[in-house]
C-alpha positions as CSV (number, residue, x, y, z in Angstrom):
1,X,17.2,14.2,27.2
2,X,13.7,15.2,28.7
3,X,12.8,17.1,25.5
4,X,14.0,13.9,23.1
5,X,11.8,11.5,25.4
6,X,8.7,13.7,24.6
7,X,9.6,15.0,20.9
8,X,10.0,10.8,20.7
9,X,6.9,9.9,22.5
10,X,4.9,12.2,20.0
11,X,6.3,11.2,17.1
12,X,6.0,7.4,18.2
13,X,2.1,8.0,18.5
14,X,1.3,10.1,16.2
15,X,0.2,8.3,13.5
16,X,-1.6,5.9,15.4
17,X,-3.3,8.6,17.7
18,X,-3.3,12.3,17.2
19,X,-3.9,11.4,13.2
20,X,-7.0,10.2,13.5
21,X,-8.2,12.9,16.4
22,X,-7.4,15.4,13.0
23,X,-8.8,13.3,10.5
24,X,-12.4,12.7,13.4
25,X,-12.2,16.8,13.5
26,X,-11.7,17.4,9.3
27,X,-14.6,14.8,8.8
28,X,-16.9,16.6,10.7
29,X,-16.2,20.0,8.4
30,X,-17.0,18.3,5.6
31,X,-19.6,17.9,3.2
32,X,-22.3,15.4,4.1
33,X,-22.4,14.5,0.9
34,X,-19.3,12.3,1.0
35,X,-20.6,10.4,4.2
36,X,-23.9,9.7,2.9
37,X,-22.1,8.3,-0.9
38,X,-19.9,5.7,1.7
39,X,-23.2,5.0,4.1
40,X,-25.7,5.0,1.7
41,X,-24.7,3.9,-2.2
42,X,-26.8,3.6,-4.9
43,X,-28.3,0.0,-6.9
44,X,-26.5,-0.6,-9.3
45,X,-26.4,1.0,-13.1
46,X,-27.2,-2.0,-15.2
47,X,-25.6,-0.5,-18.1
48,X,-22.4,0.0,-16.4
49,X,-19.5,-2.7,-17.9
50,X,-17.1,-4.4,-15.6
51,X,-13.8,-5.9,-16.2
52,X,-12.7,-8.3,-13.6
53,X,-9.0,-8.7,-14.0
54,X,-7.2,-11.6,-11.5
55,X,-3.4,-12.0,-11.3
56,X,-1.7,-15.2,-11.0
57,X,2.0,-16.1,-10.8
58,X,2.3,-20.1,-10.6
59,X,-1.3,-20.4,-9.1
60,X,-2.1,-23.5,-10.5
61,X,-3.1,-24.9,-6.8
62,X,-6.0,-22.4,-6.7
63,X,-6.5,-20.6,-10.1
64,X,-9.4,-23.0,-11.2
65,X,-11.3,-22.5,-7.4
66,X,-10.9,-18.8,-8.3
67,X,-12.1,-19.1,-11.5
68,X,-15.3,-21.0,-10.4
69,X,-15.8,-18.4,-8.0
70,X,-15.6,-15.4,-10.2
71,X,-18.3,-17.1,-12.6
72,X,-20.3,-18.3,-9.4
73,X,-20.7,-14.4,-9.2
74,X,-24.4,-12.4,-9.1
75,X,-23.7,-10.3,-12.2
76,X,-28.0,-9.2,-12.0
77,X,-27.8,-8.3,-15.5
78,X,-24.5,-6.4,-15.8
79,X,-21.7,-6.8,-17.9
80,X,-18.9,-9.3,-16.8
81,X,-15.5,-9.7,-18.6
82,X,-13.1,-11.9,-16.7
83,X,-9.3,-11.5,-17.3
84,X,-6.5,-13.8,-15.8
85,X,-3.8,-12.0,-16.1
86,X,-0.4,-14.1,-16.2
87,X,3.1,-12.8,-14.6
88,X,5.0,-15.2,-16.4
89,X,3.8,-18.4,-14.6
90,X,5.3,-21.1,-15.4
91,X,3.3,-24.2,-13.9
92,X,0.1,-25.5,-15.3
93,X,-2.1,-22.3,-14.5
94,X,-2.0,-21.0,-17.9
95,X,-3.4,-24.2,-19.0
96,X,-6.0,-24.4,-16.3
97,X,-6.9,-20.7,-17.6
98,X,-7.8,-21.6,-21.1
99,X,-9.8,-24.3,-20.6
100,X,-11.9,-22.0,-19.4
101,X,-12.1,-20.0,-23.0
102,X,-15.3,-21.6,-23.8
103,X,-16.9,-19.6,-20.7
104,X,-15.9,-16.3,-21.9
105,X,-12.8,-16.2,-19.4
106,X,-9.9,-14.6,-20.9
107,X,-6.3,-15.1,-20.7
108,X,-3.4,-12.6,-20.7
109,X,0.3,-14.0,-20.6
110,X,3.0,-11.5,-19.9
111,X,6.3,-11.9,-21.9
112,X,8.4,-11.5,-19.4
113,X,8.4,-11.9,-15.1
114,X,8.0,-7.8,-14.0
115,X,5.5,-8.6,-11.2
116,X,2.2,-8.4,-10.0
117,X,1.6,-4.3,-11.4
118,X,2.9,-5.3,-14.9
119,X,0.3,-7.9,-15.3
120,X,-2.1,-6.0,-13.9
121,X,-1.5,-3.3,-16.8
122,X,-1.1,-6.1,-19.5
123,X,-4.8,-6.9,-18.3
124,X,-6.0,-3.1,-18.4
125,X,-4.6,-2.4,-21.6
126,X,-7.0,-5.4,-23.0
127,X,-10.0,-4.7,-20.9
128,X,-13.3,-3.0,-22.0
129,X,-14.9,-2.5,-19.0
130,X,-16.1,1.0,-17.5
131,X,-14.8,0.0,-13.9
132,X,-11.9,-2.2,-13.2
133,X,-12.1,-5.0,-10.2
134,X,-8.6,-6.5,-9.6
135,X,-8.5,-8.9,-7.5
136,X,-5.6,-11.7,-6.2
137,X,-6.1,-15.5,-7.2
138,X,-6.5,-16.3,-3.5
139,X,-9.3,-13.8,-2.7
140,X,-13.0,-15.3,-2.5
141,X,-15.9,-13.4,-3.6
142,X,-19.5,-13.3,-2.4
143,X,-22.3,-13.8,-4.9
144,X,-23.7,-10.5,-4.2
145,X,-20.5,-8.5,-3.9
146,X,-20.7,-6.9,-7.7
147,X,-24.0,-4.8,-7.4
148,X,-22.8,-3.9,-3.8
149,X,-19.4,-2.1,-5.4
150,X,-20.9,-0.9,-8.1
151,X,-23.8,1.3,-6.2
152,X,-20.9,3.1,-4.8
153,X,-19.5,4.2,-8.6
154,X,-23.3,6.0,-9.1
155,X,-21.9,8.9,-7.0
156,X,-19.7,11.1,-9.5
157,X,-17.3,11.7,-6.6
158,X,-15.8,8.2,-5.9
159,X,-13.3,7.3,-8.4
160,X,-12.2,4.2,-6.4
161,X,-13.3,1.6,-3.4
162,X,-11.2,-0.2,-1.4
163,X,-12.6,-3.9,0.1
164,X,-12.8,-5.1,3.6
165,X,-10.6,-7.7,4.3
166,X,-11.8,-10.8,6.5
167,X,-9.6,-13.7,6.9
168,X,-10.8,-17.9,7.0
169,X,-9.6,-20.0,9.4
170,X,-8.6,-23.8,8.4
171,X,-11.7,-25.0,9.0
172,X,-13.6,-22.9,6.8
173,X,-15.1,-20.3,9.6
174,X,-14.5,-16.2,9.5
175,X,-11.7,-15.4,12.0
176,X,-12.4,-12.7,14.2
177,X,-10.9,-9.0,13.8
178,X,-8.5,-8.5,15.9
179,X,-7.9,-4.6,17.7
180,X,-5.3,-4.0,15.3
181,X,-7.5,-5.1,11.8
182,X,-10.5,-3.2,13.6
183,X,-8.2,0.0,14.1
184,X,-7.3,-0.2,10.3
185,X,-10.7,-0.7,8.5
186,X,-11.7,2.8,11.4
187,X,-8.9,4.4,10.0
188,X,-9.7,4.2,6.6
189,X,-13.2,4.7,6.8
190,X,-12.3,8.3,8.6
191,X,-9.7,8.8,5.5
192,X,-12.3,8.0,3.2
193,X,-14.7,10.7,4.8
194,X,-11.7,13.7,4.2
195,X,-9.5,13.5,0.9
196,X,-9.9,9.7,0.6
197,X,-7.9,6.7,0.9
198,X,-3.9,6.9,0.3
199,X,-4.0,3.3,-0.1
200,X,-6.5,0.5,-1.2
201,X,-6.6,-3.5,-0.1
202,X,-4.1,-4.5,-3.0
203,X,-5.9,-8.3,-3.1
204,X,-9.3,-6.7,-4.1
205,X,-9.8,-3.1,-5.4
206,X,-11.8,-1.4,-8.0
207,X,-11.5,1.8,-9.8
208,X,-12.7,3.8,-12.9
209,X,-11.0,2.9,-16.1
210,X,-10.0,7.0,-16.6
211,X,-8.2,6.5,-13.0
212,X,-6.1,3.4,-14.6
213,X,-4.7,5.3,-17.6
214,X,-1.4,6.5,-15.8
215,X,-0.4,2.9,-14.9
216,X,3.2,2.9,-12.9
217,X,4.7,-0.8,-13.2
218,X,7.3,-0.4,-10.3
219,X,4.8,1.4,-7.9
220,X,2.2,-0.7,-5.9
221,X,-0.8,-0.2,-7.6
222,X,-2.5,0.2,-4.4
223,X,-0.9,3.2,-3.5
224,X,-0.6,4.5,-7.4
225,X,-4.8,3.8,-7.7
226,X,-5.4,6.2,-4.7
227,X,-3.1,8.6,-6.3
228,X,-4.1,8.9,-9.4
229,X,-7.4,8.9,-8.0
230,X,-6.9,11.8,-6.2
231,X,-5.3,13.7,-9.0
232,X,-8.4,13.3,-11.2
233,X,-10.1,14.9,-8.7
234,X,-12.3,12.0,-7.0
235,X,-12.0,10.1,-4.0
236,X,-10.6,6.2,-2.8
237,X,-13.0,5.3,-0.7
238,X,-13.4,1.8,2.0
239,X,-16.4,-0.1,1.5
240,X,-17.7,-2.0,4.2
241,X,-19.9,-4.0,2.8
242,X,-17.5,-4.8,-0.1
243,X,-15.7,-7.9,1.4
244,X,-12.4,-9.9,0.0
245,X,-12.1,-13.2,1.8
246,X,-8.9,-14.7,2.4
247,X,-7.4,-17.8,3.7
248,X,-4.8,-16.9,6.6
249,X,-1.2,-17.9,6.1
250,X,-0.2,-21.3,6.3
251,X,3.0,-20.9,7.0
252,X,3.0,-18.1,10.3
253,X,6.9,-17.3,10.4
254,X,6.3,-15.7,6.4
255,X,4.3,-12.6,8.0
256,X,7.0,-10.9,9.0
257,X,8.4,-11.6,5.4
258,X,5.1,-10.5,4.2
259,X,5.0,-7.2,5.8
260,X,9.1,-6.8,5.0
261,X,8.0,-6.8,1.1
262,X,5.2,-4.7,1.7
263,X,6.7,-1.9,3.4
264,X,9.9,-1.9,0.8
265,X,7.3,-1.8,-1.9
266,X,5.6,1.3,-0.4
267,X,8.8,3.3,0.0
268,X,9.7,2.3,-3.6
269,X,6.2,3.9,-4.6
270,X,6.2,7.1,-2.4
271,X,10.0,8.0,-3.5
272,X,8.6,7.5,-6.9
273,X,5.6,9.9,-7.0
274,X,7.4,12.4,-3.8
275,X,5.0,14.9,-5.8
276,X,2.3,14.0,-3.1
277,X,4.0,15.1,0.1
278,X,3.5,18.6,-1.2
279,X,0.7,20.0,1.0
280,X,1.1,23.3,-1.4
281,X,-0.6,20.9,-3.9
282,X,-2.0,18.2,-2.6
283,X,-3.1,20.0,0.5
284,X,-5.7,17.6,2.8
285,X,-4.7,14.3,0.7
286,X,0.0,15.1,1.3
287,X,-1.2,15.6,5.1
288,X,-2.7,12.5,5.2
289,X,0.4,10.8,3.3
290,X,2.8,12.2,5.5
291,X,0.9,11.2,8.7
292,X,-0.1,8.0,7.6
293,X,2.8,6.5,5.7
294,X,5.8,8.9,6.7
295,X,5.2,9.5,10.1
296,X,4.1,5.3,10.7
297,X,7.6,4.3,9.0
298,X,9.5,6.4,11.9
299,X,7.7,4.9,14.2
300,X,10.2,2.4,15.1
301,X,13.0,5.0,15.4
302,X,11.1,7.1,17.5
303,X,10.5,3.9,19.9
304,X,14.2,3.7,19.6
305,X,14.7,7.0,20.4
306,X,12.5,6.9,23.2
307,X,14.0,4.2,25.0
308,X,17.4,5.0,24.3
309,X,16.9,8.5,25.6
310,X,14.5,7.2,28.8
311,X,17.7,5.5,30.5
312,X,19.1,8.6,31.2
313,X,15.9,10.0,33.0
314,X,15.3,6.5,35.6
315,X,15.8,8.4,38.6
316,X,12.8,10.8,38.2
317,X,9.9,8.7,39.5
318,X,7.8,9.1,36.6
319,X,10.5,8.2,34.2
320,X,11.0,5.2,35.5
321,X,7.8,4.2,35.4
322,X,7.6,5.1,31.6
323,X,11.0,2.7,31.1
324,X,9.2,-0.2,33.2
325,X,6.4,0.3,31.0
326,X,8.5,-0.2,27.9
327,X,10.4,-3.0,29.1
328,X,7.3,-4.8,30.1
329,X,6.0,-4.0,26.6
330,X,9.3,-5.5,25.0
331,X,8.8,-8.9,27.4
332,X,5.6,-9.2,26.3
333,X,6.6,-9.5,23.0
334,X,9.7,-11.8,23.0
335,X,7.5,-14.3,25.0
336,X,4.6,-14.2,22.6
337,X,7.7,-14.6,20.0
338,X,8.6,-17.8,21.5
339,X,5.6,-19.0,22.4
340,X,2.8,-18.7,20.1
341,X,0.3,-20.1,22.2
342,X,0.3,-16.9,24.3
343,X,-1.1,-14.8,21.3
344,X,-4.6,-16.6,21.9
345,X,-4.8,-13.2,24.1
346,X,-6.1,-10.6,22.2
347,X,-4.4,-7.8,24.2
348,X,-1.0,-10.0,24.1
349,X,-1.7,-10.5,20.5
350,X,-1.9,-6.8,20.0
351,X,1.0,-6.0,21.4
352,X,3.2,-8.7,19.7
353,X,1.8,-7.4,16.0
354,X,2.4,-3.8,17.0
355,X,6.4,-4.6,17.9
356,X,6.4,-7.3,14.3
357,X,5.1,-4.3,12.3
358,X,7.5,-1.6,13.8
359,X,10.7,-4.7,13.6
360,X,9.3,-5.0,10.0
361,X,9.5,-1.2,9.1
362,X,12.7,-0.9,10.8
363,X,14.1,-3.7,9.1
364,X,12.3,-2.2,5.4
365,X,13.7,1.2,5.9
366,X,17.4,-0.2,6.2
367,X,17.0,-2.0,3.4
368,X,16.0,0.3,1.2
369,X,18.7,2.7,2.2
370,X,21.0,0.4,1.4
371,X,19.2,-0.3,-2.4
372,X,17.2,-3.0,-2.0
373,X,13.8,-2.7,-4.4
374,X,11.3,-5.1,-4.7
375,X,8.7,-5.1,-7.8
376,X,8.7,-8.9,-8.6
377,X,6.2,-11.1,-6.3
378,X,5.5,-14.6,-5.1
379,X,2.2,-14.8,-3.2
380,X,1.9,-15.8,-0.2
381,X,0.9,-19.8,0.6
382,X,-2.8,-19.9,2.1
């Protein structure tokens, strides 16, 4: 039981702390030039094109503030091509989309409700552009964002870059990271620094049009972007001064459905391409799968595991103090459940998303045993 509370323990924090202590060592062993192509990017290549494709399903609330946004946009002399790309929708947003025709916006109507990647390839297969931006109709840009992303693409090396996310409160203001959004965005910049991102932001990414040829409709295109970025022999890299702005969630009890759909649609997209977990060739890039995504979905068995196998240990001192530790842990989070004024706390806060993730990929990994695939979506209200 002693040896199952410690192979538990490790494999519980694992991907949330000896990962990156690897990833902090690897980084350092690499070449400088990678660091200095995500600290210090080129102006932009005014010849470069860009197509900007948006998808929509029923988005008719916010499709025209997105539009006005996108041509609100500093495009300092480039080449803009704006494509709203259509899963199926069937309220007024295709409508609201083609009045827009006049202003060079362009709309692309699926025939049929696949989800969001299927749109997103209807769009591609249309587009002209030298870099593809995709973006969700509730992200907001800033003007300046376009030069910004495209200084990165001036270094051969980076195939794709991955936005910041920052979230708006309801009265308009920035909310403030919490440890757990900080821990992410550190994370990926330490990934982008060794074989690159495994995934982007999936509400605003952009990649090289040679990256998008190999277009797989039932993976998130997330994931399959950093994949395919990867096999043509460039890196995914986070931006942090390429920002995606979104409003938070009106509606606080859909997170956990949020994250539910997430996770089912990662494991759909891994057991599709299971090609990557082979360190034999993939090598830095299947060790960073395995640790980030494998060894993160466990995560809520090995917490499992470790309590389970902790009762039987209480009467060692030390052990008992590691099961009181847990328990308080597990109170913390049913009262922040209950009572949502109590995640005001940022240390309370973090401990209640921790416990939602982990319920959310316990919850995912069941489902998908049992057959459950997800490829269609319905965004989220903001």
């Amino acid at each position: 039981m002693e040896f199952l509370f410690w192979f538990a323990a490790i494999g519980a924090t694992f991907s949330y702390f000896f990962y990156p202590i690897t990833l902090l060592g690897i980084s350092t062993l690499k070449k400088r030039e990678v660091s200095l192509s995500i600290d210090n990017p080129d102006s932009s290549d005014s010849s470069t094109t860009i197509s900007l494709i948006v998808t929509a399903h029923n988005e008719a609330s916010q499709i025209r503030e997105k539009i006005d946004n996108t041509l609100s946009l500093n495009i300092d002399g480039l080449t803009l091509e704006i494509i709203i790309a259509s899963d199926y929708s069937t309220d007024e947003t295709n409508d609201i989309v083609r009045s827009y025709a006049e202003r060079g916006v362009k709309l692309v109507e699926t025939d049929q409700h696949l989800g969001k990647e299927y749109a997103q390839l209807c769009g591609v297969k249309v587009s002209q552009g030298d870099i593809i931006i995709f973006s969700d109709a509730a992200t907001r840009l800033k003007p300046e964002v376009l030069p910004k992303l495209l200084g990165y693409f001036n270094h051969k090396h980076v195939g794709a870059i991955s936005s910041e996310d920052r979230f708006i409160t309801k009265d308009g203001a920035v909310a403030g990271e919490g440890y757990y959004v900080k821990y992410e965005m550190w994370l990926r910049g330490l990934e982008s620094k060794c074989a690159g991102l495994i995934g982007l932001s999936g509400s605003f990414f952009a990649a090289r049009k040679e990256v998008c040829k190999k277009w797989d409709i039932l993976a998130p295109s997330d994931f399959n972007t950093a994949l395919n970025t990867n096999k043509a022999g460039m890196l995914a890299v986070s931006c942090t001064d390429v920002e995606g702005f979104y409003p938070n969630i009106k509606d606080e009890t859909k997170e956990y459905q949020r994250k539910l759909r997430t996770a089912i649609r990662g494991m759909t997209g891994l057991a599709r391409h299971k090609e990557v977990l082979n360190p034999l060739k993939y090598g830095l890039f299947a060790y960073q799968v395995w640790s980030h995504k494998i060894m993160r979905w466990a995560v809520p068995w090995f917490m499992l595991l470790a309590f389970v196998s902790n009762i039987s240990l209480i009467t060692n001192g030390f052990y008992l103090l590691t099961m009181c530790l847990q328990v308080l842990l597990l109170s913390v989070f049913f009262l922040a459940s209950t009572n949502p004024n109590l995640r005001q706390n940022k240390l309370i806060k973090l401990v209640y998303f921790f416990y939602q993730v982990n319920m959310a990929l316990g919850h995912a990994a069941i489902k998908y045993i049992s057959g459950t695939r997800m490829t269609t979506w319905k965004p989220s209200t903001r």
